[in-house]
N, C-alpha and C positions, 0 to 999 in steps of 0.2 A: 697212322698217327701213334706216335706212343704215348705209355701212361704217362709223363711228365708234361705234352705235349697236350692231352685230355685235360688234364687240371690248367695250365695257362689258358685253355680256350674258355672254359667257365670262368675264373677270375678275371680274364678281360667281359665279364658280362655286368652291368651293374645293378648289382642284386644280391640280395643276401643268400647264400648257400646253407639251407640246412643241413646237417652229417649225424645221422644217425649213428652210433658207434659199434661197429662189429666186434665178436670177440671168438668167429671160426669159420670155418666155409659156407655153413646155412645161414646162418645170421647175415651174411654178408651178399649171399644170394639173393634173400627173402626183403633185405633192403634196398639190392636194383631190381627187384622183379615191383617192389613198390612205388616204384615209380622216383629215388633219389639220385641227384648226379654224382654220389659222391660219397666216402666211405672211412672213418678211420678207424684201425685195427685198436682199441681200449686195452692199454697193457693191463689195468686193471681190472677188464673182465678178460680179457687172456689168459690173464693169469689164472685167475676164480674156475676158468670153466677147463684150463690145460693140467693143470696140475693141484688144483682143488687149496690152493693154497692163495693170500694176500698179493699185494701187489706192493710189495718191500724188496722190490733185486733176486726175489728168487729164483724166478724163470732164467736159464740163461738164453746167451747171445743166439746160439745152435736151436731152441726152441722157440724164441721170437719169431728169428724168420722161417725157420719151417712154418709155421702158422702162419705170417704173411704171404709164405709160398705159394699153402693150401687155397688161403681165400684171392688171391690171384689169379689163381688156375681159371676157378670155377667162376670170373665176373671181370664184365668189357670195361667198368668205367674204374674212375681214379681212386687208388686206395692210396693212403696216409697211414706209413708203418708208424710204430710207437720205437724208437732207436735210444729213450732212456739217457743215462748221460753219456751213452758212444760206448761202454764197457770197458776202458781204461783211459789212457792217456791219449792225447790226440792222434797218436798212429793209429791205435785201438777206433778211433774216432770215424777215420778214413774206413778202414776192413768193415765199420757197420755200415755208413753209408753205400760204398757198393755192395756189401749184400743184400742190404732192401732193393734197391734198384734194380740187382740180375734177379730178388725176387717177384719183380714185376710192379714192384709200389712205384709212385707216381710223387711220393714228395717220402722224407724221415723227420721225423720231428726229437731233434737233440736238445737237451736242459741242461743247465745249470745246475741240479741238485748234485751236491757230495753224497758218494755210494754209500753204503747200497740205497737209493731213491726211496721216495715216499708218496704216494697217494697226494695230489697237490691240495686237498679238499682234508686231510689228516696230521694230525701231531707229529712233530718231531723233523718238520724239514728244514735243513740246513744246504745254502749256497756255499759254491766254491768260492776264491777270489777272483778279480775282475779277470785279469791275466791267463786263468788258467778257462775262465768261463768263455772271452775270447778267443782264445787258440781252439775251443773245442769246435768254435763254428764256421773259424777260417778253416781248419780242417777238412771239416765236412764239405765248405764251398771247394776246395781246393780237389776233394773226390770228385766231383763234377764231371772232369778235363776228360776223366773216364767213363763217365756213366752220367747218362742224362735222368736227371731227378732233383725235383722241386727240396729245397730245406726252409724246414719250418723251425724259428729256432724261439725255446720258451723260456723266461724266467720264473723263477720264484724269489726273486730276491723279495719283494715284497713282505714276505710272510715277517723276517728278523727284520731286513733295511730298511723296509719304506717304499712306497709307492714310487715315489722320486728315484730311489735307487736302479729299481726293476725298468723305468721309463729309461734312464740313462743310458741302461743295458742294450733292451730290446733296440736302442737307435744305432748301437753301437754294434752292435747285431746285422741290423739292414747294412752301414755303411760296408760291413766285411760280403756283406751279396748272400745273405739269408732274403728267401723269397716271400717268406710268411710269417709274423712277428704274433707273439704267443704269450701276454703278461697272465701271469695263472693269479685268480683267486681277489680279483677285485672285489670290496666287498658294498659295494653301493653305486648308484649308478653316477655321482659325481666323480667316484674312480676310474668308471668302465669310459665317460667321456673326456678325461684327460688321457686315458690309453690313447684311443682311436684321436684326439685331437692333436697330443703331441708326436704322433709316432707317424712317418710315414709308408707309405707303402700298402701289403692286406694285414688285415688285425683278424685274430680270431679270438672269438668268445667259449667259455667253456662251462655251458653249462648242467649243474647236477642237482637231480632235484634235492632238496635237505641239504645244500649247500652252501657256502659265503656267500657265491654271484646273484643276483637277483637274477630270477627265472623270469623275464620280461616275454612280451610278448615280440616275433618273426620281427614284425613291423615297428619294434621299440630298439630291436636290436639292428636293424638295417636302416635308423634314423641317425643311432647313434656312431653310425659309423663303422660297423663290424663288416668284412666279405665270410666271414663264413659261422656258422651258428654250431658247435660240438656238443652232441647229448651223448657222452661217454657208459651212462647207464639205465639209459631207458630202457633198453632191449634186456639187459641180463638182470632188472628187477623186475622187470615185467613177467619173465621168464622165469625166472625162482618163485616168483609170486603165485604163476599158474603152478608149477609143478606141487609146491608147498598145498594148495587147496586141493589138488588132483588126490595127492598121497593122504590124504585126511579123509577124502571121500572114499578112497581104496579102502583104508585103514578102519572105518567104521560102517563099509557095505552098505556105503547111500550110492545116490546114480553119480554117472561121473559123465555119462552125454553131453549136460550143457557147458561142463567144462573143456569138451576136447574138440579142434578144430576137427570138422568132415573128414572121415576116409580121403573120399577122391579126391579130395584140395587137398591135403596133404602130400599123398604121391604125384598131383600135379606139381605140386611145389616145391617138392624134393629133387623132381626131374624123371620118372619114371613115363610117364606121357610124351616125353620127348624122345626119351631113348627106345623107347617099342617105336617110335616113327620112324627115326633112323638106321634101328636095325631090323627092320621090315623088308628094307632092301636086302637084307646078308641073310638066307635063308640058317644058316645053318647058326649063326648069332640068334635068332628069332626064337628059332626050336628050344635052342641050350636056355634062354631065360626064362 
C-alpha cells in the first residue's frame, strides 16, 4: 500500500485523527512507536530544530525534503510534508509536489501565503490573489498524474479578508481536487463551525497551544466536524522545555536523574535493541558494533 493510499485508508474512517507534529527522524519515530496513525513534518519546528532559525522562508525547498526524506525512511505510516507556498510560481508548485511524494510523504500541504511565508499563528501574513492562490493548487493536483499523493491545500486568507473570504477559498480549493482543506487560524469556535459546516469534504484543525484556535477538547473537535486534529508544537516545546530545565540542572550541579528518560528506553527507542537483533544474524556486523 502506499503512503497516499495509508492516509485515504484512515480518512475513510470516521473519527477524528490526532497528528502530533514532527520536526526530524526521532520525533517522528517516537510518535509511531506511540502509538499515532499519522504524522506532520512542522515547518516550523523544522525549521527551529534544522537550521536553528524561525519559520519565515528560510529553510529551503532542497532542505524540506531532505528532512521529509529523513523522517520517511525511518517510519511505516502517513507523513504530511509542509510544501509552504510550492517555492515559486506554479511550475515551482509542481517540482514541490513530486518531491514530497518520491520523498515518501503521503499528502503536501500548499498555502496561499505570499513569500517568504509566515508562521499562521504570527504577524505579518499576507495572501496572494485569488488567481494566483488557485493556480497554486490546480498545480499541485495536476502533479498527481505523476505521483500518487494526497494535497492538503491551506488558507490564510482569514487573517486580512475574513473568515468568509478563506471559506470561499478553501471550496474553491476542493472543487480543483485538493483532498484536505486547511482554514488556518480560526479564532473561536463559531468560526471553527462554519469551517467544517460550509466546506466540504476533510477539514483539518490546527491547533497550538498560546494560540488563536481554541485548544478544545479530541471530542469537541471531532463533534465539530474536523477529520484530523494538528498539534504542530507539542513535541518541540515540550522538548526545548526539557532540555532548557536539564541545562540549568547541568549548570548549577543539582541531579539531572529525574529529568532524563532511562538509559535503556532511550536506546530502545532510538532503535539500538532492534538493530543488535537483526545483526545477530551477520556475525561479523555484530563483532564491528
Amino acid at each position: 500500500m502506499t503512503p497516499a493510499d495509508k492516509l485515504r485508508t484512515l480518512l475513510a474512517q470516521d473519527k477524528l485523527h490526532v497528528m502530533p507534529c514532527c520536526y526530524d527522524a526521532l520525533s517522528a519515530k517516537m510518535i509511531e512507536q506511540a502509538g499515532f496513525g499519522l504524522s506532520f513534518m512542522s515547518g516550523f519546528s523544522a525549521s527551529a530544530s534544522r537550521i536553528g532559525e524561525p519559520d519565515l522562508g528560510l529553510m529551503s525547498y532542497a532542505e524540506v525534503v531532505d528532512s521529509a526524506r529523513n523522517i520517511c525512511d525511518v517510519t511505516s505510516f502517513p507523513v504530511i510534508g509542509d510544501g509552504d507556498t510550492g517555492y515559486g510560481n506554479a511550475m515551482n508548485v509542481r517540482r514541490t509536489v513530486r518531491g514530497f511524494a518520491r520523498a515518501g510523504c503521503a499528502a503536501v500541504m500548499i498555502e496561499d501565503q505570499l513569500a517568504p511565508k509566515r508562521c499562521g499563528h504570527t504577524p505579518g501574513k499576507e495572501v496572494v490573489g485569488r488567481d494566483e492562490a488557485f493556480d497554486r493548487i490546480k498545480a499541485a493536483v495536476d502533479a498527481r498524474e505523476e505521483d500518487d499523493i494526497l494535497i492538503l491545500a491551506r488558507t490564510d486568507a482569514s487573517h486580512d479578508l475574513g473568515l468568509s473570504e478563506a471559506i470561499d477559498r478553501a471550496a474553491k480549493f476542493h472543487e480543483l481536487g485538493a483532498d484536505i482543506l486547511f482554514v488556518e487560524a480560526p479564532k473561536n469556535v463559531t468560526e471553527m463551525r462554519s469551517v467544517c459546516d460550509d466546506l466540504p469534504g476533510f477539514k483539518m484543525a490546527n491547533i497550538i497551544e498560546g494560540g488563536q484556535t481554541p485548544d478544545l477538547s479530541h471530542e469537541e473537535l471531532r463533534e465539530i466536524g474536523y477529520a484530523i486534529a494538528a498539534y504542530p508544537l507539542t513535541l518541540m516545546s515540550a522538548a526545548m522545555q526539557a532540555m532548557s530545565q536539564a541545562l540549568l540542572a547541568l549548570a548549577e550541579d543539582k541531579p539531572r536523574d529525574p529529568l532524563l528518560m532511562d538509559f535503556a528506553e532511550l536506546r530502545h527507542k532510538i532503535g539500538f535493541d532492534e538493530y543488535y537483533e537483526v545483526s545477530s544474524k551477520y556475525r561479523s556486523s555484530y563483532r564491528s558494533s
